[in-house]
C-alpha positions in Angstrom: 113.8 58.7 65.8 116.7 61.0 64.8 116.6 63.1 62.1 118.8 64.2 59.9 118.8 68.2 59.4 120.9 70.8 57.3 121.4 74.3 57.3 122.8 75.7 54.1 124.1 79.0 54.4 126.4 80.9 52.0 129.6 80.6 53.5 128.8 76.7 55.3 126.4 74.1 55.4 125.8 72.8 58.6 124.4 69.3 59.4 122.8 67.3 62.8 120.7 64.6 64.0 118.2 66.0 65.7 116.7 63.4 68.8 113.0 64.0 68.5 112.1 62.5 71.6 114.1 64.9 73.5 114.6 67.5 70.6 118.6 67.8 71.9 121.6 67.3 69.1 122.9 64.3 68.8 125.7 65.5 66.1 126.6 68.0 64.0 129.4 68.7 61.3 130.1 72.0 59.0 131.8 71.9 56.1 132.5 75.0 53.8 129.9 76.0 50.8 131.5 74.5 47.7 131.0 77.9 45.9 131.3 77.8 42.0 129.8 74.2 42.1 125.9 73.4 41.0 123.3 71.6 42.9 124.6 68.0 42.1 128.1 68.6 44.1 126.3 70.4 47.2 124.3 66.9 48.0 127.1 64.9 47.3 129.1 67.1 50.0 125.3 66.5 52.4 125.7 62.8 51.5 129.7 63.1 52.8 128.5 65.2 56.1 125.8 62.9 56.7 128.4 60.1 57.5 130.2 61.9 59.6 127.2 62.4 62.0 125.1 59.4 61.2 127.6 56.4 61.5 128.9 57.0 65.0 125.0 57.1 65.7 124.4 53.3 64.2 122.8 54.8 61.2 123.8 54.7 57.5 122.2 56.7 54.1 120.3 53.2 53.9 118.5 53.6 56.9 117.8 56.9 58.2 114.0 58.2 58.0 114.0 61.5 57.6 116.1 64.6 56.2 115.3 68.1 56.0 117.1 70.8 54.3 117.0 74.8 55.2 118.1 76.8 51.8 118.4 80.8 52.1 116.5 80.9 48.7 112.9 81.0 47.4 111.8 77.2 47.3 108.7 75.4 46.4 108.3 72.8 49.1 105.4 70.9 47.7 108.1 70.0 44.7 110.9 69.9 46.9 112.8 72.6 44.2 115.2 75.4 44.9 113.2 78.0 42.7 116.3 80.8 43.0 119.1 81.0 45.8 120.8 84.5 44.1 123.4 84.4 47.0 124.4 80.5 45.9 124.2 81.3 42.6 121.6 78.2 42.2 118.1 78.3 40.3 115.9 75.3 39.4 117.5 72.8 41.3 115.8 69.8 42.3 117.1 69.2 45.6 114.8 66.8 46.8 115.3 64.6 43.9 119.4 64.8 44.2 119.2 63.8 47.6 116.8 60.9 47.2 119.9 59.2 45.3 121.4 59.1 48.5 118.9 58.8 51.0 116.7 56.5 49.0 114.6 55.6 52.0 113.7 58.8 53.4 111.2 61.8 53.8 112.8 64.8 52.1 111.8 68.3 53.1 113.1 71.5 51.4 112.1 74.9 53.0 113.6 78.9 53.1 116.0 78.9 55.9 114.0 81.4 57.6 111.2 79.2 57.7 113.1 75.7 58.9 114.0 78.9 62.2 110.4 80.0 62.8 109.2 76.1 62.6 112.1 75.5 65.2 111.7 78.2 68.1 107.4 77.7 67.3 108.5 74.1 68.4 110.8 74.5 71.1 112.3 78.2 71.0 110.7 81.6 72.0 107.8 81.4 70.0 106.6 78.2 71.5 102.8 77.7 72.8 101.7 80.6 70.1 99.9 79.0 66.6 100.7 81.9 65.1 103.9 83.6 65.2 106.4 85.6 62.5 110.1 85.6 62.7 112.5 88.1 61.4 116.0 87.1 61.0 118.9 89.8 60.6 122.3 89.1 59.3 123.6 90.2 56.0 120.2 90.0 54.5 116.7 89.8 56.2 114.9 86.8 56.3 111.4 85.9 58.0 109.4 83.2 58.8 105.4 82.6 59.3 103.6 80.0 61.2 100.3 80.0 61.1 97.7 77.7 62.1 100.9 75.9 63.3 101.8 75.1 59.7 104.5 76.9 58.2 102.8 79.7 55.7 103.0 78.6 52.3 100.9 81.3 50.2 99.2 80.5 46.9 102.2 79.8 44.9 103.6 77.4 47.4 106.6 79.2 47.9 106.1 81.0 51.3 106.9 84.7 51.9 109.9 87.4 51.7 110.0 89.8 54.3 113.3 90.9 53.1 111.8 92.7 49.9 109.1 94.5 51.6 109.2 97.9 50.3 109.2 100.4 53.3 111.2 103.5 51.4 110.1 105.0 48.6 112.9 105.2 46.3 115.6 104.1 49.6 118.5 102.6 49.3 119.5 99.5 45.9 119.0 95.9 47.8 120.6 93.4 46.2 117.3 92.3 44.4 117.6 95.4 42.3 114.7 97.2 43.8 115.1 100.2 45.7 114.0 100.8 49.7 113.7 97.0 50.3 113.7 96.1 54.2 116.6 94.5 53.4 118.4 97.3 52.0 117.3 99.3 55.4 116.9 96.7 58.0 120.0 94.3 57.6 123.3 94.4 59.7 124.8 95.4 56.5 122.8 99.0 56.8 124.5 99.5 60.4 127.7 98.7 58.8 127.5 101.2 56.0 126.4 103.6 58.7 128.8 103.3 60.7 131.8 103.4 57.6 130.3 107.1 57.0 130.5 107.3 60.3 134.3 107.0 60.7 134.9 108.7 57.6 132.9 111.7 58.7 134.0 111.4 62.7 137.4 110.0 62.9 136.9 110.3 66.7 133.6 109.0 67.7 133.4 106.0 69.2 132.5 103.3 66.8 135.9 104.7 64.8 138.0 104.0 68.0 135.8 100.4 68.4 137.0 99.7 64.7 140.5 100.8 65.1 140.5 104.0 62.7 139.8 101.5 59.8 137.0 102.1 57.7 136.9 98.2 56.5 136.8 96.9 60.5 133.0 98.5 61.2 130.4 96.0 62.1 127.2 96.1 63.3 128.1 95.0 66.6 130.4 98.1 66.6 127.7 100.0 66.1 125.3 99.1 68.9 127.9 99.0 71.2 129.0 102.8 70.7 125.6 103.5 70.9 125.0 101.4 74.1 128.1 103.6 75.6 126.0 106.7 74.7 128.2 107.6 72.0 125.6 110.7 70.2 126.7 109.7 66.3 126.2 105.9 66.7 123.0 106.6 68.8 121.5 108.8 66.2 122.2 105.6 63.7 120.9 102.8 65.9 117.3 105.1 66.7 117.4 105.6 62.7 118.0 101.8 62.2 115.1 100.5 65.2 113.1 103.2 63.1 113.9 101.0 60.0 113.0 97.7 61.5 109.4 99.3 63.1 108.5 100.1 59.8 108.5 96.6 58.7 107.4 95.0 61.6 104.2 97.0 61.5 103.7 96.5 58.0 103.9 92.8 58.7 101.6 92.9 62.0 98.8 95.4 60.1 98.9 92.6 57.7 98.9 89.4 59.7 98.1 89.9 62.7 100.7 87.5 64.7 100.3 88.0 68.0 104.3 87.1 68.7 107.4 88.4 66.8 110.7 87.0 67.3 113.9 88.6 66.3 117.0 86.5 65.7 120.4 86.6 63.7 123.4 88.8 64.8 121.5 92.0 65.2 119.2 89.8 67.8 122.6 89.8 70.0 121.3 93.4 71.5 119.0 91.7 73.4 116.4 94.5 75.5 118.6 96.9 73.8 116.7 96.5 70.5 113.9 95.1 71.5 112.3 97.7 74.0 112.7 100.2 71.6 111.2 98.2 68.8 108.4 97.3 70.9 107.1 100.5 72.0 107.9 101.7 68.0 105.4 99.3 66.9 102.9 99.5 69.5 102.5 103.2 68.5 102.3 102.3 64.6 100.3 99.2 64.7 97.9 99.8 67.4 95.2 97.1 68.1 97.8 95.0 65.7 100.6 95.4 67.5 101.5 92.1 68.8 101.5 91.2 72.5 105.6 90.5 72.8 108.4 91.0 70.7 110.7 88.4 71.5 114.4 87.5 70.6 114.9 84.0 69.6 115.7 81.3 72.0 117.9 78.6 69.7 121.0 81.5 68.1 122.7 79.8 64.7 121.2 76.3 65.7 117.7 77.2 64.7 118.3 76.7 61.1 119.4 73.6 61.5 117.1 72.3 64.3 114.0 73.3 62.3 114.9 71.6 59.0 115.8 68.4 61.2 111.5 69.0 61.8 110.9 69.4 58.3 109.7 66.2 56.8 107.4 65.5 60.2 106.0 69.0 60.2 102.3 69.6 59.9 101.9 71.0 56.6 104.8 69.5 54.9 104.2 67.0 52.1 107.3 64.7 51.7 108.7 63.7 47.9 107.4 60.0 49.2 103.5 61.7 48.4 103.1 61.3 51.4 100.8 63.8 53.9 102.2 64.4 57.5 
């Protein structure tokens, strides 16, 4: 069968048929977020990607199966609603029940982006052959995934878990949420950013400034780990503070579930052994008989999003809007 799968991010929403005999792409399309617009106008742009990848394919809204949808928000599955996506500027949509006017025929299932990536590399990425497994994704935000029991982690009130808004600082840093000392606010590419603007402004000659060009507004993350890969002392000193940061709440997590493999995907996942050997020996020193046996960076980069929704309506554990148990 191929399914159809989409991975809605701030800036784009990304769409494929997933092959689920051979679990390879078939298609894919990306069109940009239509910010400013509500719920109604984001699945009629799905229903418009959806021909793009489904007719070449011998498939039409009439006939495909199954469609699964990845949101960056907090989303009751069972219902099939986006609950809040702040960073969309959507609340209380019924996603599930927009697209079934244009998939009529299909299993729908709605899940945190995060998850639809854990779900995907537990299936056929770095977490694969493990029951149990938590992934932290790192980008702008944080965002994490749990499978457990090989079922995506739903929680009592159906709506999953945030990693992202574990506190870890007392009084830290204001995330976006409007708490203070959030992982988020401490564990994000957006931290090693801000770290590395003070940086310049304090050390016009260190390294990351001459990686950024003397501009204050040209720092990334990537700027930072790679002065600090050179040896650079400033942007070293930020990258230990930052692997610090990102212990913190991957003990938290492992004294608290016990996973016995962590993945680490999104941008800051691009460091490869550079983050994770640090990070590893971190958390084996906090979480002891927790710690889990590997920290791993995901397998399946920006496609996981998508791949994993593609899974969504046949994934053990998901109930589709048909009522239907699978």
């Amino acid at each position: 069968m191929l399914r159809l799968g989409y991975d809605i991010g701030g800036m784009s929403v990304r769409a494929c048929l997933l092959d689920d005999q051979s679990m390879r792409v078939a298609a894919h399309t990306s069109r940009p977020f239509p910010l400013g617009k509500d719920a109604q106008a984001l699945t009629e742009l799905m229903a418009q990607m959806a021909r793009e990848v489904l007719l070449p394919n011998g498939l039409d809204a009439w006939t495909v199966e199954s469609v699964g949808v990845g949101i960056p928000g907090t989303v009751r599955r069972d219902m099939g609603v986006l609950v809040s996506a702040c960073n969309l500027n959507l609340r209380n949509a019924p996603v599930a029940e927009l697209l079934r006017r244009h998939f009529p025929h299909a299993d729908i299932g709605i899940a945190n982006d995060a998850d639809a990536a854990a779900l995907a590399e537990a299936r056929v990425g770095a977490l694969r052959g493990y029951d149990c497994a938590m992934l932290i994704t790192i980008g702008t935000g944080i965002g994490g995934g749990l499978i457990m029991d090989n079922r995506i982690f739903q929680g009592g009130r159906k709506i999953g878990c945030e990693l992202g808004h574990i506190t870890i600082q007392q009084g830290g840093p204001m995330c976006t949420c409007g708490n203070r000392g959030c992982a988020e606010a401490l564990c994000s590419a957006t931290w090693l950013e801000r770290e590395g603007r003070h940086c310049v402004l304090d050390h016009p000659t260190s390294r990351i400034a001459v990686l950024a060009g003397g501009e204050v507004h040209n720092v990334t993350a990537r700027d930072v780990i790679a002065a600090a890969r050179e040896g650079d002392g400033i942007a070293a000193q930020i990258f230990d503070a930052y692997v610090d940061n990102l212990a913190s709440l991957v003990s938290t997590c492992c004294y608290l579930l016990g996973t016995p493999v962590v993945g680490i995907g999104g941008g800051v996942s691009n460091a490869g052994e550079f983050l994770i050997r640090p990070l590893e020996e971190q958390v084996k020193r906090r979480a002891r008989a927790y710690a889990p046996d590997r920290i791993v960076t995901a397998a399946l980069g920006g496609d996981a999003g998508m791949i994993g929704a593609a899974m969504l309506p046949a994934a053990q554990g998901i109930r589709s809007t048909k009522g239907m148990h699978v």
